[in-house]
C-alpha positions in Angstrom: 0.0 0.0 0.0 1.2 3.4 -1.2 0.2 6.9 -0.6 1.2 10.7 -0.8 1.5 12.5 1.8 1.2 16.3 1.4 2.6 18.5 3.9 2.3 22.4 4.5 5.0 23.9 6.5 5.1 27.3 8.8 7.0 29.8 6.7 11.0 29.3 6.7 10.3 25.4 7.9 11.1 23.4 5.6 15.0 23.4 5.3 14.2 21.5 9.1 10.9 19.2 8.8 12.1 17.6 5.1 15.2 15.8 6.7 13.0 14.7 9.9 10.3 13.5 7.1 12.8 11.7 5.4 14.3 9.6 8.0 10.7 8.5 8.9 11.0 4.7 8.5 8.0 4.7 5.9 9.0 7.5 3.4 10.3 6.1 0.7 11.0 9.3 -0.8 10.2 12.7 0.0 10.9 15.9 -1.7 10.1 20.0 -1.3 7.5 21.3 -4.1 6.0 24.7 -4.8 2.2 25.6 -4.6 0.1 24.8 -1.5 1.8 22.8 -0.3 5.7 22.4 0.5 6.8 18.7 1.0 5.2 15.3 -0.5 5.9 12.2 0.8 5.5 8.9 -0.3 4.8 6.1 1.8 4.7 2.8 1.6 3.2 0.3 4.3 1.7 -2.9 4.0 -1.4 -1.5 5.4 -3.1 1.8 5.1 -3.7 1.9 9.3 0.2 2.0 9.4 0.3 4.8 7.1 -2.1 6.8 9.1 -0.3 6.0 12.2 2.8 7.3 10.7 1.3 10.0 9.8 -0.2 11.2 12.9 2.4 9.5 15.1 5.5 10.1 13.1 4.9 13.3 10.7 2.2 15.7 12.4 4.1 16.0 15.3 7.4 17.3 13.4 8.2 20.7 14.9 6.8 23.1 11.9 4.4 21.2 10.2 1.0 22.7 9.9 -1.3 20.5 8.0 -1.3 17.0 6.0 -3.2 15.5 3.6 -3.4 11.7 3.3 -3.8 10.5 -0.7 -3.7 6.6 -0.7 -3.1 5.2 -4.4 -5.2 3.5 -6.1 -3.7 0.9 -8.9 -7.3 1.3 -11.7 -8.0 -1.6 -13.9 -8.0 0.7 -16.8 -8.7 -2.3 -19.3 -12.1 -2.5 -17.8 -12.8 0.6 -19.2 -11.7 0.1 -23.1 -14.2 -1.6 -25.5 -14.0 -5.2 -26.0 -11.6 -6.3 -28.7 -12.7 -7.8 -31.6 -11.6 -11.1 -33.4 
């Protein structure tokens, strides 16, 4: 199980919470973006409980961090979607 986590930062924080994020044991990568937000995360767990407890337990307590939002991914069976092939 996979998922992004985007994280918003008070102003000047980041150069100190994306290191901490980073050594998480769960991130598998984590870099510092523009926009709304100022780090995303991903994480990978075998279950999406342990990503929300790493999240609240392990990220949202990081001295500077604001806010998070949690977005699990989700692996579509695109092929359903095509017409059937003929022949």
């Amino acid at each position: 199980m996979e998922a992004y986590v985007l994280i918003q930062t008070e102003i000047g924080a980041v150069g100190k919470v994306l290191p901490a994020v980073r050594s998480l044991p769960l991130v598998d990568r984590a870099d510092d973006v523009t926009g709304p937000y100022d780090i995303i995360a991903l994480l990978d767990a075998e279950t999406l409980q342990e990503i929300g407890r790493q999240v609240v337990e392990g990220i949202q307590v990081i001295e500077g961090v604001t806010r998070t939002l949690t977005c699990p991914v989700g692996h579509l069976n695109l092929d359903m979607l095509l017409p059937p092939q003929e022949g």
